[in-house]
C-alpha positions in Angstrom: 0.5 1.9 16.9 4.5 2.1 17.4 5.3 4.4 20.0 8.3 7.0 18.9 11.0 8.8 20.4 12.0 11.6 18.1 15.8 12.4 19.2 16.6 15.6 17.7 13.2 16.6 17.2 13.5 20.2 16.2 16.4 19.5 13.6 15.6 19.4 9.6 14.9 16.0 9.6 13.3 16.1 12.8 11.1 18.1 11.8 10.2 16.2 8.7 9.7 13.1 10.6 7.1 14.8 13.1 5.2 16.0 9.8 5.3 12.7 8.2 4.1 10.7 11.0 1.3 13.1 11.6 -0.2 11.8 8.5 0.8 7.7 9.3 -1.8 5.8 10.6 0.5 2.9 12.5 2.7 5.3 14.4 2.8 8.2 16.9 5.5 10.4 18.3 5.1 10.1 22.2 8.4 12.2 22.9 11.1 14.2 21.3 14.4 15.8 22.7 16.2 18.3 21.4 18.0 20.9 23.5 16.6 23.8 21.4 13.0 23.9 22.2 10.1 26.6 21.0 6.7 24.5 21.6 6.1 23.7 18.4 5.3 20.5 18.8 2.7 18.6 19.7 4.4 16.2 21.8 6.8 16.7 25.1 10.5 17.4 24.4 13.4 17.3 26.9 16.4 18.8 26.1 18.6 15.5 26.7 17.2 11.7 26.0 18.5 10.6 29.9 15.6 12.7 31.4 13.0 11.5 29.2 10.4 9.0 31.1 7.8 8.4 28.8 7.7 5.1 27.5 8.0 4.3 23.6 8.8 1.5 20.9 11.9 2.7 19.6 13.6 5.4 18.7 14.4 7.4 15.7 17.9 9.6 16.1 18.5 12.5 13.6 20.5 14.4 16.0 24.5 15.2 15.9 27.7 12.9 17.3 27.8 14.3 20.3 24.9 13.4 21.2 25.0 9.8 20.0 27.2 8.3 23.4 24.2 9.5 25.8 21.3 8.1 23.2 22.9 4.6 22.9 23.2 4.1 26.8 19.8 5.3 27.0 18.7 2.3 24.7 20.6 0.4 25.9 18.8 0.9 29.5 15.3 0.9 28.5 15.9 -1.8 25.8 14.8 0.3 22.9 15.6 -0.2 19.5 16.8 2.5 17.8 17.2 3.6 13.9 20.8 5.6 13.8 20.8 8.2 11.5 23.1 10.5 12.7 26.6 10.7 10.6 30.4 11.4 11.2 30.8 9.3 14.2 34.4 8.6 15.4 35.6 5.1 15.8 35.0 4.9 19.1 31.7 5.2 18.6 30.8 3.3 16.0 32.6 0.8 18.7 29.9 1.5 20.8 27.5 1.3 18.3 28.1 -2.7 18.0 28.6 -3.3 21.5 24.9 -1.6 21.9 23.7 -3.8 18.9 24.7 -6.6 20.9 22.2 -5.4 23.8 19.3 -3.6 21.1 17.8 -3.8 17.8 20.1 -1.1 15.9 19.8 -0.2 12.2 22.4 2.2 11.3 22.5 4.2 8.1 24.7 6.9 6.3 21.5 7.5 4.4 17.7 5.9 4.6 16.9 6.2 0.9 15.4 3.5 -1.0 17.4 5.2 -4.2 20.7 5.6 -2.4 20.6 2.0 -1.4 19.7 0.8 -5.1 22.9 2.7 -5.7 25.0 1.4 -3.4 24.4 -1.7 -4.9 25.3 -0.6 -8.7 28.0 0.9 -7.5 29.1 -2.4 -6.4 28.1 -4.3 -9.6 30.0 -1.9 -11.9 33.1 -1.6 -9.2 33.3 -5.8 -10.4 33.6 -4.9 -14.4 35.2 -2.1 -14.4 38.1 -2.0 -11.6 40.1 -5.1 -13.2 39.9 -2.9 -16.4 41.7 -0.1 -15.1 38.8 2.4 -14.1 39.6 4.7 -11.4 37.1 5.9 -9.3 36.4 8.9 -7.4 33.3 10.3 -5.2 31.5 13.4 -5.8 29.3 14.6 -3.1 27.2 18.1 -2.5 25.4 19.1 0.2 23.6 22.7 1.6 26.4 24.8 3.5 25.2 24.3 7.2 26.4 20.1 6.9 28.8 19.7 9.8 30.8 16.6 8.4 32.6 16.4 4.9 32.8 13.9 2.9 29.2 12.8 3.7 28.5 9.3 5.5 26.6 8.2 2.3 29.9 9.3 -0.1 31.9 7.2 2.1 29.3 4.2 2.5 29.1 4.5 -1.2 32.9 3.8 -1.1 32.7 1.2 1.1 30.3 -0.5 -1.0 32.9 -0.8 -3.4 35.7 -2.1 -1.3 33.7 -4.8 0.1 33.9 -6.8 -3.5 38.1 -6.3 -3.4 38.9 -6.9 0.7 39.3 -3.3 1.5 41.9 -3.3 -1.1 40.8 0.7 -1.4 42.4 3.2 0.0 40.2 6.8 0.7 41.9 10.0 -0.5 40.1 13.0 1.2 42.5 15.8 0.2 45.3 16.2 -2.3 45.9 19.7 -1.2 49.9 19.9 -1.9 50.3 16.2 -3.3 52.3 16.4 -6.4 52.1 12.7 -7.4 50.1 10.0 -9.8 46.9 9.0 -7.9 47.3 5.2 -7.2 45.8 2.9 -8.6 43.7 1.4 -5.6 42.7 4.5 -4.6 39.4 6.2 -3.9 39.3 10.0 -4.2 36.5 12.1 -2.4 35.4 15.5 -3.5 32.9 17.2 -1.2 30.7 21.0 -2.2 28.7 22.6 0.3 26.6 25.5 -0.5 23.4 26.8 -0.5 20.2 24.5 0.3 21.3 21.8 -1.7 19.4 18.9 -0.3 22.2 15.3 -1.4 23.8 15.3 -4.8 26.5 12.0 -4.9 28.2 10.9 -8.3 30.1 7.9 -8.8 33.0 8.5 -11.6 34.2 5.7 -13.2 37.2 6.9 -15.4 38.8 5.1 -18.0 40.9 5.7 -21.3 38.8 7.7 -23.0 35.2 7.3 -21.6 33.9 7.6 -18.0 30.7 6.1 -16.5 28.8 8.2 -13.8 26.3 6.8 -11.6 24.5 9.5 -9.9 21.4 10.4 -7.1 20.0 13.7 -6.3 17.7 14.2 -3.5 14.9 17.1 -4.0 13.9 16.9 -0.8 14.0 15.8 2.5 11.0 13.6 2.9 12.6 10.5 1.1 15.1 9.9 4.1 12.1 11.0 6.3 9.8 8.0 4.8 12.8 5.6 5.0 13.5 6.4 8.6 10.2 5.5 9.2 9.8 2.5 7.4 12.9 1.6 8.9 11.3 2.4 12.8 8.5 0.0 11.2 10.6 -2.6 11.0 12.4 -2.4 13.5 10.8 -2.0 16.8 10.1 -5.7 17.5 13.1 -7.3 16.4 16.1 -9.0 18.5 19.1 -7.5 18.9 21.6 -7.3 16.3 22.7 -5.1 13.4 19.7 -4.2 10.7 20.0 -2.5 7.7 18.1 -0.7 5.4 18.5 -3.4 2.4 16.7 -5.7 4.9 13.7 -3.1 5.5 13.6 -2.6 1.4 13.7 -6.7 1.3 10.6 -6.7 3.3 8.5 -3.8 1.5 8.7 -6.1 -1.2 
């Protein structure tokens, strides 16, 4: 039975993972923390990670960035390995995040669904054909109105899929707002919508002369990064430290 420590147990996702893991035979939530706590659950939850003493396996973080500097020294500390879920880090902490790895087990995600990462890798594939022919290529993403960070971490992991295969030769565009110019041609432009309870929407535009080719994911709900987050705690909690990620926990399912 794999022992978890829920970090931001009383968010969205938090929640989800709590419900899911009820129903999994092979692992238990032994502790949550959240600062925003009503009872509801049916584990102890402190309001910050450094006063938690209960022991677990690793943890699972669906919290906010703030919150990320405090849950890496923490796992760093107790030796826990611990699946990163949490987006729109700075650069000094994703610093931090591979001078932990080097300590931890981390597997850090922008998003923990199998059909998002299927994508990233068509993305990729198509990127090869159709870049040298002139394509360019922009980033649609839509998300429910209360997402802090815009564009999402999968639009721009998505992106960076792509500019793996040319050296980073990509540059990101996040706002044209009072640009009167030609977009360039090694450029990546990045639309983000928020509104309502739109769960993830992300399109991929290819656009040529005269045809474009869209590769697209929607997410109806929630539970699909809930079920890869777990999966991903799974596989996780007894390995070495080092970077892991979420192609390698899909590898293994197979």
């Amino acid at each position: 039975m794999i022992r978890i420590i829920m970090h931001g147990c009383n968010g969205r996702m938090g929640q989800v993972i709590s419900r899911l893991v009820e129903e999994d035979t092979e692992a238990t939530i032994v502790a949550g923390v959240d600062p925003f706590d009503n009872g509801k659950n049916n584990y102890p939850v402190f309001s910050d990670i450094a006063k938690c003493d209960i022991e677990g396996d690793v943890v699972i973080d669906f919290s906010n960035a703030k919150a990320v500097d405090g849950l890496l020294a923490y796992c760093v500390k107790k030796q826990l390995p611990v699946v990163l879920c949490t987006t729109g880090l700075s650069k000094e902490q994703l610093e931090k995040v591979e001078e932990a790895s080097r300590e931890v087990a981390v597997l850090r995600s922008a998003n923990m669904s199998l059909g998002i990462n299927l994508l990233m890798d068509l993305v990729k594939k198509a990127a090869k054909v159709l870049a040298d022919e002139g394509f360019d290529i922009e980033v649609v993403e839509k998300h429910h109105r209360h997402k802090l960070d815009a564009p999402s971490g999968t639009a721009i992991a998505l992106a960076d899929s792509i500019n793996e295969e040319f050296d980073g030769a990509y540059h990101y565009e996040f706002d044209r707002t009072g640009k009167r110019q030609e977009r360039d041609d090694k450029e990546i432009g990045f639309s983000a919508v928020r509104g309502g309870s739109i769960v993830g929407e992300h399109d991929v535009l290819f656009a040529g002369m005269d045809e474009v080719i869209t590769l697209s994911h929607t997410a109806y709900s929630r539970d699909i990064f809930g079920k890869g987050a777990l999966a991903a705690a799974k596989f996780l909690y007894d390995k070495k430290a080092g970077r892991y990620t979420m192609t390698e926990v899909i590898a293994q399912k197979g």
